[in-house]
C-alpha positions as CSV (number, residue, x, y, z in Angstrom):
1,X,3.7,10.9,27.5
2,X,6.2,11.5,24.6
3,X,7.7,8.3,24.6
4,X,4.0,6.6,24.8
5,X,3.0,8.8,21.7
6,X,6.6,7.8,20.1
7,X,5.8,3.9,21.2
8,X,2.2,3.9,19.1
9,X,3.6,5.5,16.1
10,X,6.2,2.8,16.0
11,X,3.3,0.2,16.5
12,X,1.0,2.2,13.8
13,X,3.6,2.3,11.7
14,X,4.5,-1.8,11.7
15,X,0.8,-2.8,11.4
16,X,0.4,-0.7,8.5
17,X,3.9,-2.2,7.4
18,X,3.1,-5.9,7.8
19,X,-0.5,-5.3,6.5
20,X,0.7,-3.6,3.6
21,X,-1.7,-0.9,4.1
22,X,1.1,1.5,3.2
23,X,1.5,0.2,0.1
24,X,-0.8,2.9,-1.8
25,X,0.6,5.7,0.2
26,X,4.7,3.7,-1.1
27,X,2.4,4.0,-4.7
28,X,1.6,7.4,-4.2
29,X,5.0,8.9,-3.5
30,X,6.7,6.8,-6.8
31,X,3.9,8.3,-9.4
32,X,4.4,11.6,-7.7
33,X,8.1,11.8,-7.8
34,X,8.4,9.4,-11.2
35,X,5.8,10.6,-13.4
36,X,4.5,14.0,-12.5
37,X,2.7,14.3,-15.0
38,X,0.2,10.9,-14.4
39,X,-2.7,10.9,-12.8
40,X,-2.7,9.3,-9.5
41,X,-5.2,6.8,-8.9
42,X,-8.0,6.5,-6.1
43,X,-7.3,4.4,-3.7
44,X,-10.1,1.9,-4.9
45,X,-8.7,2.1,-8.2
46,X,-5.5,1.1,-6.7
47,X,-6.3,-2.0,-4.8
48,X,-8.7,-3.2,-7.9
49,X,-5.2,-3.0,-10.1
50,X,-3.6,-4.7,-7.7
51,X,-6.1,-7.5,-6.5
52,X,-6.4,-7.9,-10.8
53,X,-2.3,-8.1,-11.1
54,X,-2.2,-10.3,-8.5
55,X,-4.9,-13.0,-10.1
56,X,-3.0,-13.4,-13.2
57,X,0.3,-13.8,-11.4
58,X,0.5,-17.6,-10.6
59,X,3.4,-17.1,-8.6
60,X,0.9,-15.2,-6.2
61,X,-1.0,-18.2,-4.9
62,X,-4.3,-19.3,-5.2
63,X,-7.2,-17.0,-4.3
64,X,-10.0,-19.1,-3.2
65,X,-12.5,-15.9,-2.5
């Protein structure tokens, strides 16, 4: 049972990885540990900064929708 528990974290943990769901948690830790002193944004906040960064970068691609 251990090993099954230990085999979907690993899973959990690579989805999230190759999704780059983990990305705001990765966000999270550097304001925390980087600037104490910021405020942290929501998660919604977050992804909106980052869809907007990601427009104005050309080197991102094209976003069609």
């Amino acid at each position: 049972m251990r090993s099954l528990r230990r085999a979907l974290r690993g899973v959990r943990w690579y989805v999230r990885e190759l999704t780059d769901e983990s990305a705001y948690d990765r966000y999270v830790a550097h304001v925390r540990k980087d600037h104490p002193q910021a405020l942290v944004p929501t998660r919604r906040a977050f992804e909106r900064m980052r869809t907007d960064r990601q427009e104005e970068d050309p080197r991102q691609g094209f976003r069609c929708c």
